[in-house]
C-alpha angles and dihedrals in degrees: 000000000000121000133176123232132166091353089304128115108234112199117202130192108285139163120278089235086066099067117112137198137171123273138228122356119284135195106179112143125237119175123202126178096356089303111118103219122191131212140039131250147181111330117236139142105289090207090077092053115081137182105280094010115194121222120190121185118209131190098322133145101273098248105042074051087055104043090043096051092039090051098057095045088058096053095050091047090051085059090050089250128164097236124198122200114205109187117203102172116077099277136056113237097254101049080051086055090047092055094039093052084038102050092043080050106055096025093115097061103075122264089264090069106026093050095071098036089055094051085046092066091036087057090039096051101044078055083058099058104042093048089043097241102153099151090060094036088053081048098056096034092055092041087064086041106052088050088056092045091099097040107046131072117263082240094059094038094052093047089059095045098050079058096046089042085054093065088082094076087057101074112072087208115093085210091055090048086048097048084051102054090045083055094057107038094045092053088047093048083055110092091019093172085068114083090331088175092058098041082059095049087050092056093045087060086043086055096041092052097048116084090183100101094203079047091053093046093055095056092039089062089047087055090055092051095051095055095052090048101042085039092234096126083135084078109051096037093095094067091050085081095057088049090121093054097046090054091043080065093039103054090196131192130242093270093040085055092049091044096041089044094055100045086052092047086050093056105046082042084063085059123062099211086055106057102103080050093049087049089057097056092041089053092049079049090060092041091061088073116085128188098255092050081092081153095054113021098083088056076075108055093096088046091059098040090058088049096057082053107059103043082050083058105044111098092212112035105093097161133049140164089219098114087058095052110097093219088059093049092059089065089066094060092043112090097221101034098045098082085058087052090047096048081054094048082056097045094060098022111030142058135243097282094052095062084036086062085043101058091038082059099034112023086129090062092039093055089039090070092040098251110163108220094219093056086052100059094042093052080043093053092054096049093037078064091054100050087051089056089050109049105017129069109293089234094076110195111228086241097051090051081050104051096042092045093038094227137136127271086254099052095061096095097046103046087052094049086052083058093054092042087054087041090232088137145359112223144146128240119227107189096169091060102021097242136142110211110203132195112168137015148189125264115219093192134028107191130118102300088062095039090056080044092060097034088057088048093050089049091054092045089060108046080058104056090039087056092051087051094044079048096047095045085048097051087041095055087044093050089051092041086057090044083054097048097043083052089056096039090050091045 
């Protein structure tokens, strides 16, 4: 039983079948005095937990000590709380946690050879902490853990990593504490098939612990990684959305970005709701090559390829900036990536015979990415019907839509109300004289050509408008001028 006095957990004997833990990995955001903080914990009244709560274990069974204590810590960390651990019984908490793990670890061996190795890494650890050496002592701690992984319970593990974890608030030196935090969750990341929901949990308390905002990042992007191996992403997509905060407190640089971006773009491309959103970040990933980054820029041809791809693929996604970015262009001048560059070209540049000459000459690429040619010539035929209400007369003939979109006569109008639905275009039909009347359209591309376009048209439009007023200021000096002369007449 746990009770509060005096503003002290008090932890009393209890059964082992008593011990609780929190559930699942969560990822949902809370944000406390400016700092974004990531996972969930063991729900309790937060009314009993106060800053720099003190927890004090008294003559328990070992392991119902462990889980309380470690409950409870969860719980104030995932309320970004200084939290303060006051053993009374005869053993810190982490040399506990060194005999426990110890002991789990060498328990096949017989008691004549695992009594004195488990002594061995108590003595060595104690070593560890008088001398403050917290880097060792996590070491140690996480070499014993990581043996046990397989053979504890997910409560017990994540009571002893949420003390190991809260070794990161011991070094005074932000490099040691990031040096810490690399060390665990690198070792955690490790086996990611095992537990993969815990693992993640574990990093969520690691994150949560850390005030070091590179620190932070870095197991942030473990925790990605983890998600995509161990096939959790479920569990990490919430804090997707808070994805501008979070680099508001990184203040990353330009290969942290690319890294970060495409972590985030693997991970929504593991969930089908999320594939617009996996091409966005994919997308901000791309953006972060320049021209001039010759060293860098060919580590992103697969990256773009898979964005072409992908945009090729979406039902719904008509218009891009891809051909501007300089990690797409280098595609064009690659053998073997230069027919993906060219089937994008069409896509935004081209009609409906154009891509039909492309997959006569290229059906075995098109069927190597897993492009259906159906779905093509139907995303072609929309934006064929576009390009006709962009550079042809806005007043579109019946035949001149059938023949560019290679339909029947009975398909024109159709074909034309599937434009409007996708909002490619705004236009009138005239059946009586088989017109299609446009008056807007949708823009593919959006680079300089089309900005010197719209500046023309804004320099017409306002020679216009500055001829009506010249007109109605003329008109409106004549018709004062004629006032003036009828006064004088009549006087």
């Amino acid at each position: 039983m746990e009770r509060m006095e005096g503003g002290v957990m008090w932890c009393d004997g209890g059964s082992e079948g008593e011990n609780r833990g929190s559930e699942g990995a969560s990822s949902d955001m809370g944000e406390e005095g400016g700092r974004q903080f990531v996972g969930g914990g063991v729900e309790h009244d937060d009314s009993s937990l106060e800053e720099g709560l003190i927890w004090v274990f008294s003559s328990l069974p070992t392991k119902r000590a462990l889980c309380c204590a470690a409950c409870y810590l969860l719980h104030s960390l995932s309320l970004g709380k200084m939290t303060t651990v006051v053993p009374t019984s005869e053993e810190d908490p982490v040399l506990f946690v060194v005999r426990f793990t110890a002991e789990m670890s060498w328990a096949d061996a017989g008691a004549e050879i695992a009594e004195p190795q488990v002594n061995r890494l108590c003595v060595e650890a104690q070593e560890c902490m008088i001398e403050g050496r917290w880097l060792d002592l996590a070491s140690l701690m996480l070499t014993s853990a990581d043996l046990i992984f397989s053979k504890a319970s997910e409560n017990d593990l994540e009571c002893i990593f949420t003390i190991i974890c809260n070794l990161v608030k011991k070094p005074e030196s932000l490099d040691q504490v990031h040096e810490m935090a690399e060390l665990i969750s690198t070792k955690i990341i490790q086996q990611p098939n095992d537990k993969p929901s815990l693992r993640l949990k574990i990093l969520f308390n690691l994150y949560n612990l850390l005030e070091n905002p590179y620190s932070r990042f870095f197991v942030y992007l473990k925790s990605l990684n983890l998600a995509i191996h161990g096939k959790v992403t479920e569990h990490i997509l919430p804090s997707v959305k808070k994805m501008d905060n979070f680099l508001k407190e990184w203040n990353l640089g330009v290969r942290d970005q690319r890294e970060l971006f495409l972590a985030i773009s693997n991970v929504l491309k593991e969930n089908k709701g999320s594939t617009k959103d996996s091409f966005m970040f994919l997308r901000k990933y791309l953006e972060t090559f320049s021209a001039e980054d010759a060293s860098t820029i060919n580590e992103a041809k697969e990256e773009a390829a898979r964005a072409i791809i992908d945009f090729v693929r979406s039902p719904d996604m008509f218009k891009c900036d891809l051909l501007d970015m300089p990690a797409i262009a280098q595609l064009e001048k690659d053998a073997k990536s230069a027919p993906v560059y060219q089937l994008l070209k069409i896509f935004l540049t081209q009609r409906l015979d154009a891509y039909l000459d492309f997959e006569a000459a290229n059906s075995a690429l098109l069927m190597s990415y897993g492009l259906v040619h159906d779905d093509c010539i139907s995303k072609m035929r929309l934006t064929s019907l576009v390009d006709l209400g962009l550079n042809e007369s806005s007043r579109i003939p019946y035949s001149v839509i059938k023949e560019a979109l290679r339909i029947d006569d009975t398909e024109v109008e159709s074909w034309v109300v599937k434009a409007i639905t996708a909002k490619l275009l705004d236009c009138k039909i005239d059946q009586m004289n088989q017109l299609v009347i446009v008056s807007r359209c949708t823009e593919r591309v959006f680079g300089l050509h089309q900005w010197q376009e719209l500046r023309t048209k804004l320099v017409t439009w306002r020679g216009n408008i500055a001829g009506v007023i010249s007109t109605v200021q003329a008109n409106k000096i004549t018709e004062d001028s004629t006032q003036a002369m009828q006064g004088l007449a009549i006087r």
